[in-house]
DOLUM-817761 format. One record per residue (C-alpha): x, z, y; residue in one letter. Coordinates in steps of 0.05 Angstrom, whole numbers, plus 5000, padded with zeros to 4 digits. Example, Ala and Ser with C-alpha at 12.3 -4.5 7.8 and 13.67 -1.06 7.14 Angstrom:
524651564910a
527351434979s
***
This chain:
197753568291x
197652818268x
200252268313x
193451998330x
190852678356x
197052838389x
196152248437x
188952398444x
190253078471x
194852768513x
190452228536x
184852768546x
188953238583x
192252798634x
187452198630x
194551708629x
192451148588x
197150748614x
202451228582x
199151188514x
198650488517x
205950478533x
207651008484x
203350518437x
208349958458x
214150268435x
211550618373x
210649868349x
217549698371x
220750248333x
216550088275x
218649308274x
226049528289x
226049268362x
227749888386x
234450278381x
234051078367x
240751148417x
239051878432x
239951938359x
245451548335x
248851438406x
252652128407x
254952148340x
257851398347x
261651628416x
263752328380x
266251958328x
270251438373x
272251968409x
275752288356x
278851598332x
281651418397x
284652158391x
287652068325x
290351298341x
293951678407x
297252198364x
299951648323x
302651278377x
306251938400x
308651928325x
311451228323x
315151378391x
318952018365x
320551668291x
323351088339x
327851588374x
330151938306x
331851258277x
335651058330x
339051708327x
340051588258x
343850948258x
347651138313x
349851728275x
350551328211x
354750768251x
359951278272x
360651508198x
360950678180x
367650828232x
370451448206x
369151148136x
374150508151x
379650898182x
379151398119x
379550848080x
385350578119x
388251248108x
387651328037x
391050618027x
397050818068x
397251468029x
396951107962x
402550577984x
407651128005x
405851497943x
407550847901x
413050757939x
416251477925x
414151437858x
418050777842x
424951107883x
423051777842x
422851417774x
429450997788x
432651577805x
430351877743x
432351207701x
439651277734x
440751997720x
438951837641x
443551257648x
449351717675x
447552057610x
450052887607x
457052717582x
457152187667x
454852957692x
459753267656x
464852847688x
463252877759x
463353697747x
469553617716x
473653127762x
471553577822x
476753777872x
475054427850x
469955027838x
466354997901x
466554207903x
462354197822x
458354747855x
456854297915x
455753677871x
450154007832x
447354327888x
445953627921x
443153337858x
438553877849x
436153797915x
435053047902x
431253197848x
427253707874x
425453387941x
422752747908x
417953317877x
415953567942x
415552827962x
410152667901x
407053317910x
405553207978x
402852477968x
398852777915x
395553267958x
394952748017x
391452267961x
386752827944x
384852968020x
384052288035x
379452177966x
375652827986x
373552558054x
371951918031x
367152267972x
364152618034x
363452058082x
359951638027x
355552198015x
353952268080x
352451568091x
348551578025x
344052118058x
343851898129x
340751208100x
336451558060x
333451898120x
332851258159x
328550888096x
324051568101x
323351478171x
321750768170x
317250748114x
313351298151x
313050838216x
310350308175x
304850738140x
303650908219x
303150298243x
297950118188x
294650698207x
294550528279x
292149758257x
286649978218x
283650588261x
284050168323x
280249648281x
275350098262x
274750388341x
273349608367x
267849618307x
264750228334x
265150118410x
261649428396x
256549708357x
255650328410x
255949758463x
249749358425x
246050018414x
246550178478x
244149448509x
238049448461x
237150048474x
236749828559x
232849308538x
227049668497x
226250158556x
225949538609x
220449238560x
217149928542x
216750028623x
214649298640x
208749358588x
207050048609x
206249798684x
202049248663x
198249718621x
196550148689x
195149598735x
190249248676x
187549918665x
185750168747x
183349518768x
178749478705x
176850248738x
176349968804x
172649348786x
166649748742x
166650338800x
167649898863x
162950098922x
160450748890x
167551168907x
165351698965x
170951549016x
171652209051x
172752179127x
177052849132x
177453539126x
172254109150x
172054169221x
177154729251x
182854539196x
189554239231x
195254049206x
200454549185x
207154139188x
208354319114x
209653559079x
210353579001x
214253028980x
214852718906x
211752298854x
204552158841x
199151868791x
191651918784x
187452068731x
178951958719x
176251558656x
175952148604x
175352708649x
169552468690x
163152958678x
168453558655x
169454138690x
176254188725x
180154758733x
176655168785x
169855078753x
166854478790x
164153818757x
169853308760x
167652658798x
173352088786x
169351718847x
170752338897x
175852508941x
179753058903x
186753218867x
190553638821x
196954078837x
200254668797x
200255178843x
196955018917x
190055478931x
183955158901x
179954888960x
187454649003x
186153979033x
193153519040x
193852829068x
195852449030x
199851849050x
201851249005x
205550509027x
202850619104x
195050849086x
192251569084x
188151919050x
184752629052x
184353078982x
181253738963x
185154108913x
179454328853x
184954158780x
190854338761x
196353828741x
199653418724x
205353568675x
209252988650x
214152678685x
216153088747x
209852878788x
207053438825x
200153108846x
194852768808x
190252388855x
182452258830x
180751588810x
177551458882x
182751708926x
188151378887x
185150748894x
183850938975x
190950858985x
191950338938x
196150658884x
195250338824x
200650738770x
206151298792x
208451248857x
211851668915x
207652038961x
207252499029x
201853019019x
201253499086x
197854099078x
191854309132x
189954939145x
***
């Protein structure tokens, strides 16, 4: 089905010409671009900003925790900067008392070669006896070999000390290199976060405008389509005028039954007049009839509109666009003065 017959049948079936007309209206609009499509591109947008706004909060949660681990970091690489000075400290000392026993070692050394074997020789010699030479080279074998336990332990202090320096400039090496990691990912974050909020204000504007033209082609697509009805019944009224058959009520012996519909209303005539309605009768837009869904042929209501009344015999069926559960004829609608959709009281006699 084409576009022109689709609004005929609708035209034909609910005689709302002021609907096509509107419908009309904002088929040009579309068509010229006046119009936004936000039930089409509206979600998506939101989805979409949705998910950005998601992503930008993650990285925020991100950027706190790497701000934590640096800290950690240089806290942790802070106390090494410490324990690196004091082994430093350390390994000075170390090398100054190794110097130190190094120089008494070597003149010790120097004045033993002076003394030359022939000097040892003597000092064995002129001993007060035996145990005396024994005692004299006791004591300068123990000389000798202390200043090796003295160099051998300076060595081995030297070695400690240069072993934990070797490790604390590792660690320091490492510990730095974890902080540049950490801080060239919160940088790439915070680029991150820059550019996606960027692109979230870009999208919430553009979902913002969508939305207002959007407001504003339904406030000009409902302004035209009222004008549209009001044109359209009095143009009705005008060529009918005097010839609507204003009904006084219902049959005698009918009362009212307390039952009130409530809800909207419209009326419906040029196109239909001269067809036959639902329940087989002739349809006269100048008579005092109505269309409901699902109320007994032949029910008459009351209809009551802005403070006048009307009474209506139920021979169609209808309507079904836009939640309206009557649709008055021509001539009754203009009885009460309704000139489009309005709300209604309808109570049912019996």
């Amino acid at each position: 089905m084409d576009f022109k017959t689709l609004i005929l049948s609708i035209s034909l079936r609910h005689s709302l010409l002021p609907v096509v007309a509107a419908v009309l209206v904002t088929t040009m609009l579309i068509a010229t671009g006046s119009l936004a499509l936000a039930d089409d591109s509206t979600p998506d947008l939101a989805s979409r900003i949705e998910e950005q706004q998601q992503s930008l909060d993650q990285a925020r949660q991100e950027i706190s925790s790497l701000d934590t681990q640096i800290q950690e970091q240089e806290k942790a690489l802070d106390r090494q900067r410490t324990d690196l000075a004091d082994a430093t400290t350390l390994l000075s000392e170390a090398e100054d008392r190794y110097q130190q026993s190094l120089s008494l070692f070597n003149a010790r050394v120097t004045a033993i070669y002076k003394i030359g074997p022939s000097r040892l020789y003597e000092l064995i010699l002129t001993s007060d006896g035996f145990s005396d030479a024994l005692s004299r080279l006791y004591y300068l074998g123990l000389i000798s070999e202390q200043d090796r336990d003295l160099m051998d332990s300076m060595k081995s202090q030297e070695d400690q000390v240069r072993l934990m320096r070797e490790r604390v400039d590792g660690l320091k090496q490492a510990q730095a290199g974890t902080v540049a990691v950490l801080q060239q990912r919160r940088q790439d974050l915070m680029q991150q976060l820059a550019t996606g909020q960027a692109q979230v204000d870009a999208d919430s504007a553009e979902l913002a405008r969508i939305r207002r033209q959007s407001a504003d082609a339904e406030a000009l697509r409902q302004a035209q389509a009222a004008d549209y009805q009001s044109a359209d019944f009095a143009l009705y009224s005008g060529v009918m005028g005097p010839s609507f058959q204003v009904g006084d009520g219902p049959p005698d012996g009918l009362q009212p039954s307390g039952v009130i519909l409530t809800g909207q209303a419209s009326w419906y005539g040029p196109g239909f007049h001269g067809e036959t309605t639902a329940n087989g009768e002739i349809y006269n837009m100048y008579g005092m009839t109505a269309a409901h869904k699902t109320l007994p042929f032949g029910t008459w209501l009351k209809v009551n509109y802005n403070g006048r009344s009307v009474f209506v015999r139920i021979n169609d069926r209808g309507p079904y666009v836009g939640g309206r559960f009557l649709d008055l004829s021509a001539g009754s609608a203009q009885a009460v003065g309704l000139t489009g959709v309005g709300s209604v009281t309808a109570e049912i006699y019996r």
